[in-house]
N, C-alpha and C positions, 0 to 999 in steps of 0.2 A: 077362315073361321074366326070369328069374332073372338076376345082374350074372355076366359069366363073367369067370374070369381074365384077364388081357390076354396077350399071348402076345410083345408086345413088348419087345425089350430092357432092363434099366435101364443108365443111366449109371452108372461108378462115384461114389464119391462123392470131393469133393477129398483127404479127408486119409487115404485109404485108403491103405497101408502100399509098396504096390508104387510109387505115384506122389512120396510123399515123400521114398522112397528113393534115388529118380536123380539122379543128378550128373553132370554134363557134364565132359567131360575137356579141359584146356587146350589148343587147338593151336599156343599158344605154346610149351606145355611141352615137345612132341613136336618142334616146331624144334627147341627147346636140346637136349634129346636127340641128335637127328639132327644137328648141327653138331659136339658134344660127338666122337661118333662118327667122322664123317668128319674131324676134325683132326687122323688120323693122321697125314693126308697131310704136313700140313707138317713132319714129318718128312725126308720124303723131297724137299723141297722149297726153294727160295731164300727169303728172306725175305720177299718178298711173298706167299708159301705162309702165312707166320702170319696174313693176315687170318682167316682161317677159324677156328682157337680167339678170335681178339679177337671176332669179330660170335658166336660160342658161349657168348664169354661176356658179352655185353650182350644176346643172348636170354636164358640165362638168371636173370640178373638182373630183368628187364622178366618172365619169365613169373613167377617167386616173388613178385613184386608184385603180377600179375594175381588170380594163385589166393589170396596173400593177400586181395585187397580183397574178392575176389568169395565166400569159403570163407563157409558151407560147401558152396553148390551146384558148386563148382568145384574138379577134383581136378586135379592134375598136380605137386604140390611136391616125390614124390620122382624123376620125370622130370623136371624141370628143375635139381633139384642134382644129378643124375647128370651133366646135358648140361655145368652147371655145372662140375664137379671134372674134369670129360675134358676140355673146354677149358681151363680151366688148368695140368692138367697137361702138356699140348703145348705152351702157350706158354712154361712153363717149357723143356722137354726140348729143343725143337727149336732154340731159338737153340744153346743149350750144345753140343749136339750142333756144330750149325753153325759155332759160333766153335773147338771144338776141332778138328774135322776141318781146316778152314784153318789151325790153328795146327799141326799133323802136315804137312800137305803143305808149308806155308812153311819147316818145318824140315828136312824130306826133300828139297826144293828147294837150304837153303843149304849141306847137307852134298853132295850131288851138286855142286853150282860149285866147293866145295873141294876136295872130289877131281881136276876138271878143274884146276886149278890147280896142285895137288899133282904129276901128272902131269908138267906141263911143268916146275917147277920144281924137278924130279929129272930131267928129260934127256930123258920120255918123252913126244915129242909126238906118234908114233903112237899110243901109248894116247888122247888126250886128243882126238885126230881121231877116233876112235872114236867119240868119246862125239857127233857129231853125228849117226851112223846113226842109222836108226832100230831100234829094239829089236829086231822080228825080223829084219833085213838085219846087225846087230852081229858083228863077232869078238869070239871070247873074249879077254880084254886080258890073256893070257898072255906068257910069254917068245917062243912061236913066234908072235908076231905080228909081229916083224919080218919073219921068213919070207914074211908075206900079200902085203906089197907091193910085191916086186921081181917075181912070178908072176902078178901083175896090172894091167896098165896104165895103165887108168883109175883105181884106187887110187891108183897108185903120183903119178900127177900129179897128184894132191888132195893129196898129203903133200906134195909141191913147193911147189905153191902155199900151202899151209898153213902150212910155213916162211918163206914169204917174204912174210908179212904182217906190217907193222910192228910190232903188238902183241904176237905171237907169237915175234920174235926179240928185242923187248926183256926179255918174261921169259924164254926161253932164257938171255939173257946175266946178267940177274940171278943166276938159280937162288937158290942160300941164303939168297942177301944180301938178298932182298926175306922183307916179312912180310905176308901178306894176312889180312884181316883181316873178317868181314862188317860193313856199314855200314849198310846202309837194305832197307826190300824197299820198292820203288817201289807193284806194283800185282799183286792177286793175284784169278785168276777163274772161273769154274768153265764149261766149252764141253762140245758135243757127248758127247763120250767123252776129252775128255781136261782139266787143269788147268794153265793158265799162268798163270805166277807170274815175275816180273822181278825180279832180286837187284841190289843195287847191292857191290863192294868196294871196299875200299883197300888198294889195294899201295904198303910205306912201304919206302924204302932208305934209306943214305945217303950221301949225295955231296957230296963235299970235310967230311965231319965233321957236316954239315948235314943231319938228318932229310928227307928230301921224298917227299909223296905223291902218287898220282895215283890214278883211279878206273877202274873198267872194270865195265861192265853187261852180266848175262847175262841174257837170258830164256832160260826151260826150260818144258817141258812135259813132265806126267807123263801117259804115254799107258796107256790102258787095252789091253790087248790078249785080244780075248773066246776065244780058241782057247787061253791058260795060265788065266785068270781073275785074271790079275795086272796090276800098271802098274807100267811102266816109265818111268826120266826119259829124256829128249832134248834136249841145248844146239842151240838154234832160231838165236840172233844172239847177237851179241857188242858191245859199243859200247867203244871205247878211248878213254881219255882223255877221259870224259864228266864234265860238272856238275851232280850231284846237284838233284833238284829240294831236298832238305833243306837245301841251302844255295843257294836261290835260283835255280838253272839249270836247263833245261828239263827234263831227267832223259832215260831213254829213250826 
């Protein structure tokens, strides 16, 4: 019997063109990618949100080694300095971001304490009671705010007692003669929906010819309010005649 063809498959052979050409794709590289990416967050995030660009970019560091050693069966070099440059550029951004936004609310902070100040040290300590409401229960700290108090009771005996706090009538009586001054910001933090921040002053007069100062601590909280889409501040507490922790004393 004649030999017949075989009908059987052949293998292909090793170095046929479709098998030399495959390359494996790093799945370290698609980490770094993938972290590079989700690094937005720490954006939006405290500073333990930057782990996320750090380990993005010590993946991709560790995959550009990998695909280096392994190249050229192993592709992934321009997914990992993709994942690369996006995690660094959030580790850059998002501190900066972070350290300015606290350094705007710290200042937004000690110019609201000055104004409280300001208030009593021109005669107006209903305006400067005001400023403990909170932002949408506030009046407007107009002329006719005198008016508000005598037409409302319980107002009216928050002003009372408000006057007849020791701290409160000592700057009354100063008025001009004292100079406040900001001194320290104690501690500053970021909560729920709103940011306190604790101010320390010095208010200097002088008496018998002799400069003297004393300190008083405000914490404030700037509250977000979601019905304007704005934040408002609020004096929360008051410390009179406190010792700076910058010189040694417990602070607020």
């Amino acid at each position: 019997m004649p030999d017949m063809p075989s009908e059987r498959p052949h293998l292909h052979a090793a170095d046929e063109p479709d098998v030399l050409d495959y390359r494996a794709i790093s799945g370290l590289a698609l980490l770094a990618l993938s972290a590079g990416l989700g690094s937005s967050i720490a954006m939006m995030t405290s500073p333990p949100g930057w782990i996320i660009p750090l380990g993005g970019i010590a993946l991709g560091i560790a995959a550009l080694r990998r695909v280096e050693r392994y190249a050229p069966v192993l592709l992934g070099r321009k997914a990992a300095l993709a994942g690369l440059a996006l995690s660094t550029v959030f580790l850059v951004a998002a501190p900066t971001a972070w350290f300015l936004y606290r350094r705007q609310v710290e200042n937004e902070a000690r110019q609201f304490g000055a104004l409280w100040f300001d208030f009593l040290l021109k005669n107006e300590p209903h305006k400067a009671l005001q400023l403990r409401e909170h932002p949408t229960s506030r009046q407007p700290l107009d002329d006719a705010l005198w008016q508000f108090y005598p037409k409302h009771s319980e107002s009216r005996g928050q002003l009372e007692g408000f006057l007849r706090e020791k701290g409160i009538r000592t700057l009354l009586a100063l008025g001009d003669k004292a100079t406040v001054r900001y001194y320290d910001t104690e501690s500053q933090e970021a909560l729920d929906n709103r940011d306190a921040v604790h101010v320390v002053y010095a208010v200097t007069f002088h008496l018998g010819g002799e400069p003297t100062t004393f300190f008083i601590g405000l914490s404030m909280d700037r509250v977000r309010v979601p019905a304007t889409g704005r934040a408002y501040w609020r004096l929360v507490t008051r410390s009179d005649g406190m010792h700076p922790r910058a010189l040694g004393g417990p602070g607020m």
